[in-house]
Backbone as CSV, one residue per row, in Angstrom:
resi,resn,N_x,N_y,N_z,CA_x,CA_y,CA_z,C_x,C_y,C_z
1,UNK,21.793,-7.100,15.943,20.577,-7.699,15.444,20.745,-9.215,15.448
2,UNK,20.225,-9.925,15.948,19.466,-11.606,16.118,18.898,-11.979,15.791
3,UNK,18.404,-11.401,13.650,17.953,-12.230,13.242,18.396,-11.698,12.039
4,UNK,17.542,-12.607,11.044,17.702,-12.378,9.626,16.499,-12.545,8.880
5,UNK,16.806,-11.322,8.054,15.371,-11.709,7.311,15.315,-12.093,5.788
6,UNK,14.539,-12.983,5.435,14.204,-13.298,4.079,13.128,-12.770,3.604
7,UNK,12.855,-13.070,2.091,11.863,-12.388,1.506,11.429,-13.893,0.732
8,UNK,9.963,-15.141,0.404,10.310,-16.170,-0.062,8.930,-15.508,-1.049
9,UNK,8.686,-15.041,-2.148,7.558,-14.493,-2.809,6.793,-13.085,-1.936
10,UNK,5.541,-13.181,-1.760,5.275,-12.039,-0.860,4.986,-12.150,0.650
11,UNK,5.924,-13.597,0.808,5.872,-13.684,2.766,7.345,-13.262,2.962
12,UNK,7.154,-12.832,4.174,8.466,-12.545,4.750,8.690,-13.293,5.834
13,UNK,9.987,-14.005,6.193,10.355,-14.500,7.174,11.386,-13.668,7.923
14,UNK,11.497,-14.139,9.771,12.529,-13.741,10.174,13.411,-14.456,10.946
15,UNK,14.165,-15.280,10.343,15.063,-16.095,11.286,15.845,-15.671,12.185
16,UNK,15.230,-16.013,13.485,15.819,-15.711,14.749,17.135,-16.757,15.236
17,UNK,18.750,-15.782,14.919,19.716,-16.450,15.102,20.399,-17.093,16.482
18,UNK,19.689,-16.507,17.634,20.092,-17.003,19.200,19.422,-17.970,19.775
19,UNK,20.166,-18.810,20.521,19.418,-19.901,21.341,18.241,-19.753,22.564
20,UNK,18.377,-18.397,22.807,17.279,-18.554,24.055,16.271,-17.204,23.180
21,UNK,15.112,-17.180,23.338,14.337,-16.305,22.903,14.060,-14.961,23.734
22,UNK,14.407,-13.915,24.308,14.391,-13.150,25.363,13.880,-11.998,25.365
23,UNK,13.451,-10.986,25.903,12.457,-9.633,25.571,13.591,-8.653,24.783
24,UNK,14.553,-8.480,24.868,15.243,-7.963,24.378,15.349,-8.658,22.936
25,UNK,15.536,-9.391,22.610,15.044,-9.812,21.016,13.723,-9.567,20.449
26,UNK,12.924,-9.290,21.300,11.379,-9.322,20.786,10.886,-7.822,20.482
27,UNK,11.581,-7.236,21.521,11.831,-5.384,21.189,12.008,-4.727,19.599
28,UNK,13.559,-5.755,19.694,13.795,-5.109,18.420,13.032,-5.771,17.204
29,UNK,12.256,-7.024,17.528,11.136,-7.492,16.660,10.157,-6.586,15.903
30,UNK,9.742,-6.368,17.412,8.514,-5.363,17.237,8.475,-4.240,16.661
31,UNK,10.162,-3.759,16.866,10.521,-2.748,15.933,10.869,-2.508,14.974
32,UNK,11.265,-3.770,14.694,11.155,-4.348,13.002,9.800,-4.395,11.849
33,UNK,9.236,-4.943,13.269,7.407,-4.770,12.647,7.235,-3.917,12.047
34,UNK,7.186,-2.603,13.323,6.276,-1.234,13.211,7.181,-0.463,11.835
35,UNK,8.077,-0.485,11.821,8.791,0.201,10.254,8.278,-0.636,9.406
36,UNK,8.300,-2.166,9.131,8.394,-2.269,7.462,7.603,-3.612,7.584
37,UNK,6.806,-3.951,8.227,5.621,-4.970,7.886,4.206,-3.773,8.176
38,UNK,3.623,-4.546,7.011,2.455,-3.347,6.816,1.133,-4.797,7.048
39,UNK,1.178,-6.358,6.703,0.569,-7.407,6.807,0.955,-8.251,7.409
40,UNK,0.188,-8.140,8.637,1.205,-9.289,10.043,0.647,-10.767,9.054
41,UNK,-0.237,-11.167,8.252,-0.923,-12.341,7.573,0.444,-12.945,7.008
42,UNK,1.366,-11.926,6.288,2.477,-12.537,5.185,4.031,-12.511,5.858
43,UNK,3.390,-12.373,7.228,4.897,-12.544,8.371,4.425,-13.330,9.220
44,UNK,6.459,-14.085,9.573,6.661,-15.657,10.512,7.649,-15.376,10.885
45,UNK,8.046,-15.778,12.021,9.085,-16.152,12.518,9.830,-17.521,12.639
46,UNK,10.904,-17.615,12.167,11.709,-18.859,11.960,12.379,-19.433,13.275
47,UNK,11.738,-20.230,14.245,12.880,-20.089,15.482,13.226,-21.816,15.528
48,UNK,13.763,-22.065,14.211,14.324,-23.401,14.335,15.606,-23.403,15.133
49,UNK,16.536,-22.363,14.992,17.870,-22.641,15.938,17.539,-22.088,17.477
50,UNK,16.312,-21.664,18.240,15.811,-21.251,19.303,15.659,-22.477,20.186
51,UNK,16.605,-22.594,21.450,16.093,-23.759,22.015,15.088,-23.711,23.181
52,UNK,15.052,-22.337,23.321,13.865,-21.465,24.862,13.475,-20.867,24.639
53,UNK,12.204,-20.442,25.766,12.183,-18.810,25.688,12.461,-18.501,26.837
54,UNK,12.932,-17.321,27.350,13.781,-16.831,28.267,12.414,-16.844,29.676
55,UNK,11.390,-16.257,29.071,10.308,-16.568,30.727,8.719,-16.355,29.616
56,UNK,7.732,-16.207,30.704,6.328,-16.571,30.359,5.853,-15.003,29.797
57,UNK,6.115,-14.063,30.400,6.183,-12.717,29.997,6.590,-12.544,28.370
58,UNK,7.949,-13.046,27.924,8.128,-12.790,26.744,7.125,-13.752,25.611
59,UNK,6.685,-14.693,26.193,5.725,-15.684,25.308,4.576,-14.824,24.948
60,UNK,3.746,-14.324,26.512,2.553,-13.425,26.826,2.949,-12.498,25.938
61,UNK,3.675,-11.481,25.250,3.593,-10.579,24.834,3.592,-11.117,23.136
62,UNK,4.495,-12.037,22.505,4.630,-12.716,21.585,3.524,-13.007,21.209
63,UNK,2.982,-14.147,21.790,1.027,-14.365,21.172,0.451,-13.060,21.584
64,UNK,0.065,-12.545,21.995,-0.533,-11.475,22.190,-0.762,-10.301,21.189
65,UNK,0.879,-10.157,20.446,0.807,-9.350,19.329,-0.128,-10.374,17.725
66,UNK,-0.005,-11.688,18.431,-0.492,-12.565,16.885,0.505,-12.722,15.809
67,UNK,2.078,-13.175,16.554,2.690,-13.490,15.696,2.755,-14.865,15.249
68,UNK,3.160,-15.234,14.180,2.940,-16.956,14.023,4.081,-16.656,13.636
69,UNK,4.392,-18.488,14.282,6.251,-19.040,14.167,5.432,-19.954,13.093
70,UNK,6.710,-19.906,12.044,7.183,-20.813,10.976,7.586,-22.193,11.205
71,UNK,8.608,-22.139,12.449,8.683,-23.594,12.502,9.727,-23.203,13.634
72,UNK,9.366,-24.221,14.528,9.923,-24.159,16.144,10.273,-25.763,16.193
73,UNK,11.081,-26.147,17.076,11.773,-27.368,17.812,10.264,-27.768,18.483
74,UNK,10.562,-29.007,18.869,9.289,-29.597,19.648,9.305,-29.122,21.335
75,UNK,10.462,-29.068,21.284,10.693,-28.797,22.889,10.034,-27.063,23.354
76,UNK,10.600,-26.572,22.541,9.313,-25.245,22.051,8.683,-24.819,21.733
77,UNK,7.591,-25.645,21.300,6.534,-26.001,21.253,5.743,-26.771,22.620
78,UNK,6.207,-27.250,22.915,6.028,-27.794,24.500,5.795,-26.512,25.454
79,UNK,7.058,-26.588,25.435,7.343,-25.170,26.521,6.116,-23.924,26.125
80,UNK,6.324,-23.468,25.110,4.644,-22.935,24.348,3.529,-22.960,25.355
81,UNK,2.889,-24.052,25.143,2.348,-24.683,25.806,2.028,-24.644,27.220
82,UNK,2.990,-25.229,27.928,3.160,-25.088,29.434,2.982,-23.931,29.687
83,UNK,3.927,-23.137,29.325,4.055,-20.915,30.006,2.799,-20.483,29.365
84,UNK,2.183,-20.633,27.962,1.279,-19.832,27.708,-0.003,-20.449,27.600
85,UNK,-0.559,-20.813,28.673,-1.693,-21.864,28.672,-3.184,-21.468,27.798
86,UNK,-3.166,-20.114,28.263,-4.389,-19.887,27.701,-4.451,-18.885,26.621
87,UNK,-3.077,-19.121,25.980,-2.657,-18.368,25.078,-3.090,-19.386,23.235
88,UNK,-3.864,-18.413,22.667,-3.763,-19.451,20.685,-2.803,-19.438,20.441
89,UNK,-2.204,-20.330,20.185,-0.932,-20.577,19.277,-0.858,-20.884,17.765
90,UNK,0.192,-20.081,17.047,-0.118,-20.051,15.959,1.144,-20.903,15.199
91,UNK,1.523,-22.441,15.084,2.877,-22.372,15.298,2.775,-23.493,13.922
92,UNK,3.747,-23.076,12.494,3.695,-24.469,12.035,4.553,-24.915,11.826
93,UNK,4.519,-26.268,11.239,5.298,-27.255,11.286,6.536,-27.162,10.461
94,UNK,5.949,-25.977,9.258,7.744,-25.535,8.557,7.202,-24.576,7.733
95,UNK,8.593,-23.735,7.117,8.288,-22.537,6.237,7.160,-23.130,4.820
96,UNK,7.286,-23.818,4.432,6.185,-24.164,3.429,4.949,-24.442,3.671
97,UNK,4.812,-25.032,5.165,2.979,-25.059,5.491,2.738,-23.818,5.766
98,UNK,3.299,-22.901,6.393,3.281,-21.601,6.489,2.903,-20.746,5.408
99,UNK,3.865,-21.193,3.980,3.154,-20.375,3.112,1.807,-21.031,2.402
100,UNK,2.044,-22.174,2.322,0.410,-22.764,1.970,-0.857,-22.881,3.233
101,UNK,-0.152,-22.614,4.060,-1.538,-22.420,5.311,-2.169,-23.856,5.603
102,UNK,-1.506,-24.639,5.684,-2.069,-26.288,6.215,-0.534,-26.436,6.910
103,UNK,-1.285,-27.446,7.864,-0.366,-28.360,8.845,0.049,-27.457,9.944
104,UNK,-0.692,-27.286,11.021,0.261,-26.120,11.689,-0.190,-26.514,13.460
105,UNK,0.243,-26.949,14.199,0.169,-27.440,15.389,-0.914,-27.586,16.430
106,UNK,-2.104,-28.289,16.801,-3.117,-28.314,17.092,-2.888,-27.543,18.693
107,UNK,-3.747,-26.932,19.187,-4.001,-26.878,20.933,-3.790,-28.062,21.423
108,UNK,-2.394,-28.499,22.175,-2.127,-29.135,23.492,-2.694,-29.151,24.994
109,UNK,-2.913,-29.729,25.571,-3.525,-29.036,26.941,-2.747,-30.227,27.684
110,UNK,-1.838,-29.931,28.403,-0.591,-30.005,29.455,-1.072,-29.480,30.306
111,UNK,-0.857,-30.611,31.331,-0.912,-30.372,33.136,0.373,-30.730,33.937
112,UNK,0.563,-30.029,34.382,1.494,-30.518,35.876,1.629,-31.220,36.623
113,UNK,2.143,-32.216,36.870,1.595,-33.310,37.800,2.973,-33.335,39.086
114,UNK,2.269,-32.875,40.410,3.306,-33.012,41.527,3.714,-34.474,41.697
């Protein structure tokens, strides 16, 4: 297991302990979910020690389920961005805006430039 979980009142966090973010971590996420989160609203993911994500697929499936990160590096947040273009992002700026629900990362719109 590659992460850890806290309990901070009635949110739950899950600090994700590996540097690259990869489908195989997100598996056993999800399977973390489906047993014992019953309110995706009072769950986050912590991926401050995360410096990637492994490809665009594992992002696509990540927003897709409507998970919100707690607090991510800027560079992943970027990357965010770039791979999941037309993806909402739900990402904030740290575990406490998270539990008060302000401050949490606006839509970027990043282009490519050859």
């Amino acid at each position: 297991m590659d992460f850890v979980i806290r309990k901070r009142g009635r949110f739950c966090l899950l600090d994700v302990t590996k540097d690259t973010f990869d489908i195989n971590l997100l598996t056993e996420i999800f399977g973390f979910i489906k047993k014992n989160i019953k309110n995706k609203k009072n769950f986050a993911l912590n991926l401050r020690q995360v410096n990637a994500f492994d490809c665009a697929k594992t992002l696509g499936l990540l927003f897709r389920e409507n998970i919100t990160i707690a607090e991510a590096k800027a560079e992943l947040v970027v990357q965010a961005n770039l791979l999941g273009q037309k993806l909402p992002l739900s990402i904030f700026f740290s575990e406490d805006d998270f539990i008060e629900n302000k401050r949490n990362y606006t839509r970027r719109r990043f282009t490519l430039i050859k």
